[in-house]
C-alpha positions as CSV (number, residue, x, y, z in Angstrom):
1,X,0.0,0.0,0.0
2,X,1.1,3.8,-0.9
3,X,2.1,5.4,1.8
4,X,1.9,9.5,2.0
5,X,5.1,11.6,1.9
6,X,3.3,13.3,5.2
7,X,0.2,13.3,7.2
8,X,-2.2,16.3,7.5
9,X,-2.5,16.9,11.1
10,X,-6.2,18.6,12.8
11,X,-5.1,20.0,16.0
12,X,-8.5,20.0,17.4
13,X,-8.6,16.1,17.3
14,X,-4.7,16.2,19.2
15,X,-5.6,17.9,21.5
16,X,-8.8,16.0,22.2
17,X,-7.3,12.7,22.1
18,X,-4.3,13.8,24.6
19,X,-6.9,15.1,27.0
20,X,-9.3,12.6,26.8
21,X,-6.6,10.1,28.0
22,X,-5.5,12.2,30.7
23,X,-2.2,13.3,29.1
24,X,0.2,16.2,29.4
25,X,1.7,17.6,26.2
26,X,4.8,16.6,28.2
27,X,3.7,12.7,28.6
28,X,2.7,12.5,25.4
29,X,5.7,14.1,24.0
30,X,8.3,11.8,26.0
31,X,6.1,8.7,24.2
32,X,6.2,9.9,20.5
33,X,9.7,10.7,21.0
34,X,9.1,14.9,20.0
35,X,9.4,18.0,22.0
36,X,6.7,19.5,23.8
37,X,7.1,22.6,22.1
38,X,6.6,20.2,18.8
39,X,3.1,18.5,20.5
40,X,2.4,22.4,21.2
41,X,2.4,23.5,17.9
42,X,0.5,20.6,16.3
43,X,-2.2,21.1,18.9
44,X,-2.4,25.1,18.3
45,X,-2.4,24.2,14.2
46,X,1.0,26.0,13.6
47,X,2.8,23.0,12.4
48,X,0.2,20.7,10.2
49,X,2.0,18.3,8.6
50,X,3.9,15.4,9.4
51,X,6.5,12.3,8.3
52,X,5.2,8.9,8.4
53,X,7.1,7.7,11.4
54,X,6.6,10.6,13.7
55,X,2.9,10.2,13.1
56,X,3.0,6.5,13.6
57,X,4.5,7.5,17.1
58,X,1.9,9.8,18.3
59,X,-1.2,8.0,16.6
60,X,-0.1,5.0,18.7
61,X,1.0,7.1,22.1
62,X,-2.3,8.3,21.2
63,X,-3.9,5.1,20.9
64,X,-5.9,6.2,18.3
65,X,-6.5,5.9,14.4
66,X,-5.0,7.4,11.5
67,X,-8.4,9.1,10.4
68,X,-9.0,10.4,13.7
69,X,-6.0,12.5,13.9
70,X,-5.9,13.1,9.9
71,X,-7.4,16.6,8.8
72,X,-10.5,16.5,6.1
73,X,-9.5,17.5,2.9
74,X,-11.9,20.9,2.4
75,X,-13.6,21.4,-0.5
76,X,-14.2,24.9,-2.5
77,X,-18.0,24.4,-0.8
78,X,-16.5,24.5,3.0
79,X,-16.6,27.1,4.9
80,X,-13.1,28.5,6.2
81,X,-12.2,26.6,9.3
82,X,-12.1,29.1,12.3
83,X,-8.4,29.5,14.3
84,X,-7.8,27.5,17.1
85,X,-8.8,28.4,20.2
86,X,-5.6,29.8,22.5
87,X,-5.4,28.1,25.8
């Protein structure tokens, strides 16, 4: 199977799934093997893209799914998507 030069991030889903488990950025940072500042800038939207192995790593410190942390592709229908929230 093809596999993508890079993964489209959503931030909102990140974030969501690090909460939900009851995760720092700093836990989940020491499991995928990145920085915290690196987990903080995928969950604010400022970095959006991502190589195949370091989305492996987070996806599974995640314990989640590919689609669930992929972005939609938007269409020339959608509306704009709004800037993340600041914390």
């Amino acid at each position: 199977m093809h596999q993508p030069l890079t993964f489209e991030v959503n931030a909102d889903a990140i974030r969501e799934e690090r909460m939900q488990a009851g995760m720092s950025r700093g836990r989940l940072a020491e499991l995928a093997k990145v920085t915290e500042r690196y987990v903080g800038h995928l969950e604010r939207g400022t970095r959006r893209r991502m190589q195949p192995p370091t989305f492996a790593r987070l996806r599974d410190a995640l314990g989640t799914t590919d689609e669930r942390l992929t972005s939609p592709r938007p269409t020339e229908d959608s509306p704009p998507t709004p800037p993340p929230e600041r914390e």
